[in-house]
N, C-alpha and C positions, 0 to 999 in steps of 0.2 A: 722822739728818741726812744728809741727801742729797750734798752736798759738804763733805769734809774726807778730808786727808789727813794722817797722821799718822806720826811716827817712833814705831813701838811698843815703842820703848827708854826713851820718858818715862815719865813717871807718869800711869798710866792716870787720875788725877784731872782731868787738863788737860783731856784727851779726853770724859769726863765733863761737866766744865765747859762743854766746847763746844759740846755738845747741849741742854743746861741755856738754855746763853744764845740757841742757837737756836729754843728752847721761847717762852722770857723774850719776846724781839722776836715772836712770831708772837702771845702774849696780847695783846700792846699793841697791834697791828693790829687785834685782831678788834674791840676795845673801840673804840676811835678811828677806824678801818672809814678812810674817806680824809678824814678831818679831819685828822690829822698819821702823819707817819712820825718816829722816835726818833734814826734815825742820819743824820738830815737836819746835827744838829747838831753842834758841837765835838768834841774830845777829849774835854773832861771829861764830858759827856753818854754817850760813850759807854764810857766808864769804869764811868760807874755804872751801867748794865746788865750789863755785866759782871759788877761786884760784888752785883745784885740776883739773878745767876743763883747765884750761889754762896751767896748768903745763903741761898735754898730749899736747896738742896744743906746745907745746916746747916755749913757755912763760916766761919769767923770774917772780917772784912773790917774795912776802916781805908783808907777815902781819903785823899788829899792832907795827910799828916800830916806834921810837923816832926821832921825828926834832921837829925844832921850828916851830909854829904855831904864826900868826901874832893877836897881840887884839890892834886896836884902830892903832896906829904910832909903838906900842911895839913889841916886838920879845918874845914868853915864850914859856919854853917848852911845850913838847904834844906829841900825837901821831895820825895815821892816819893807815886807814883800812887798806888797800891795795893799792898799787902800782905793775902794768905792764908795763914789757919791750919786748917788741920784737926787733930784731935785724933785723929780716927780713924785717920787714915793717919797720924800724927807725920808730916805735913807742912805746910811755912813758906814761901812762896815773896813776894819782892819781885818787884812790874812796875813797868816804866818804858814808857811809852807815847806815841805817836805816831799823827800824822793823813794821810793823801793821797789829795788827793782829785782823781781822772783821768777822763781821757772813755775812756767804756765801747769805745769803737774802738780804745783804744791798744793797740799791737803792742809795746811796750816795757818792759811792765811790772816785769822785771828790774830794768832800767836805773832806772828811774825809785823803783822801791821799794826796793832793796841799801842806797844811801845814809843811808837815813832810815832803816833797822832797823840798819844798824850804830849808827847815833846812842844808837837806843833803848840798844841792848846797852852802848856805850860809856857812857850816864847811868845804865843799873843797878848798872854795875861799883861805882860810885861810894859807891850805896848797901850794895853787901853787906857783910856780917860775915863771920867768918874761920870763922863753923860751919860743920863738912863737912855736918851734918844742912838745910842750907839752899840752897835752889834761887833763881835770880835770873834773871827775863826778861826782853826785850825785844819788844814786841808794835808791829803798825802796823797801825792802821784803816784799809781801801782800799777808799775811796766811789767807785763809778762815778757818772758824771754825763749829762743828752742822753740817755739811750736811749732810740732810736727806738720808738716802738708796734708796728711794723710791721718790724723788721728785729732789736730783739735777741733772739738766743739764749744764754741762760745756760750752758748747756755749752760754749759753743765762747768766752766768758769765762773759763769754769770751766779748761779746755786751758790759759791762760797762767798763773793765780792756784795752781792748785793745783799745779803744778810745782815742788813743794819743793827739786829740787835747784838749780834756776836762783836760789831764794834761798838756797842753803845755810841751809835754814832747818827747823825740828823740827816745825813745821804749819802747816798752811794750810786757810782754811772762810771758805766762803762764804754766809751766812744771806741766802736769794731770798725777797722779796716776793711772798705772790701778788699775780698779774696784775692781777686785777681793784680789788686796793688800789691799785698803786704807782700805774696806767695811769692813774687818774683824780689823781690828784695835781696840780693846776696849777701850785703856786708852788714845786716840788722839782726842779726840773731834771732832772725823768727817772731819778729818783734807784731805780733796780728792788731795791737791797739792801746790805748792805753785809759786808766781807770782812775777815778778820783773818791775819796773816802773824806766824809767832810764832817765835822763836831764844833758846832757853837760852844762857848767860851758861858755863855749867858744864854 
């Protein structure tokens, strides 16, 4: 995978993952060619790529399932994105997930993405358990939007997204479109790829 950058203090599983799902979206393109793009859509949409990239990877997975959720001293219920298990690595990780979606020109990206990955991280907390053996993230989808034919460069995108420190954040990847998919795209606003900005909880 061509863009990501990684705290290589995590678990080398995430990192894994991340190529996994940059595999994941590149099959779907070649199938679908410029009938559709995957991460055109929602949160939940792209969740479950995600979880489809792990499922290869032999991953256990569990979307938007029901537990209780802690508010304040209290217990209510709720629900939570996703959860991975692997058995391999005796590892258990909850996500909590988020969307933003910006025009591919923004110089802001920081500003605009910190708030919304704190969120995530603040709605993980919620769901974790008290085992030291369990990981809990925050993840934010970051859809460019408009990209010129003729003027975007993915690296010099790549310069503000993959700046992990500027999110105080544990990775960052960017899954690019090829050209020749995204360019013909009409009803996707220009939409060249889509980006993931990730922060453990722990």
């Amino acid at each position: 995978m061509k863009y990501l950058e990684m705290d290589r203090r995590r678990p080398k599983l995430i990192e894994n993952l991340l190529e996994e799902w940059d595999k994941t979206l590149r099959e779907f393109e070649k199938v679908m060619t410029v009938e559709d793009l995957p991460y055109i859509y929602g949160e939940r949409t792209n969740i479950g790529f995600l979880a489809a990239a792990a499922t290869k990877m032999g991953i256990i997975v569990l979307e938007e399932y029901a537990l209780q959720k802690r508010k304040g001293r209290l217990l209510k219920p709720g629900r939570a994105d996703l959860w991975l298990y692997s058995n391999k690595n005796s590892i258990d990780i909850s996500i909590e997930a988020k969307l933003k979606t910006l025009s591919w020109k923004s110089r802001k990206l920081p500003e605009l993405i910190n708030p919304i990955l704190q969120d995530a991280v603040k709605e993980v907390d919620k769901v974790r358990p008290s085992e030291n053996s369990r990981y809990s993230l925050g993840i934010v989808f970051v859809r460019p939007y408009h990209a010129n034919l003729d003027e975007f460069e993915p690296d010099v995108f790549w310069n503000q997204l993959g700046d992990r420190s500027s999110f105080k954040a544990d990775f960052c990847a960017f899954h690019l479109c090829d050209y020749e998919v995204w360019s013909q795209q009409e009803n996707h606003e220009g939409c060249p790829g889509i980006g993931i900005v990730g922060k453990f909880l722990k």
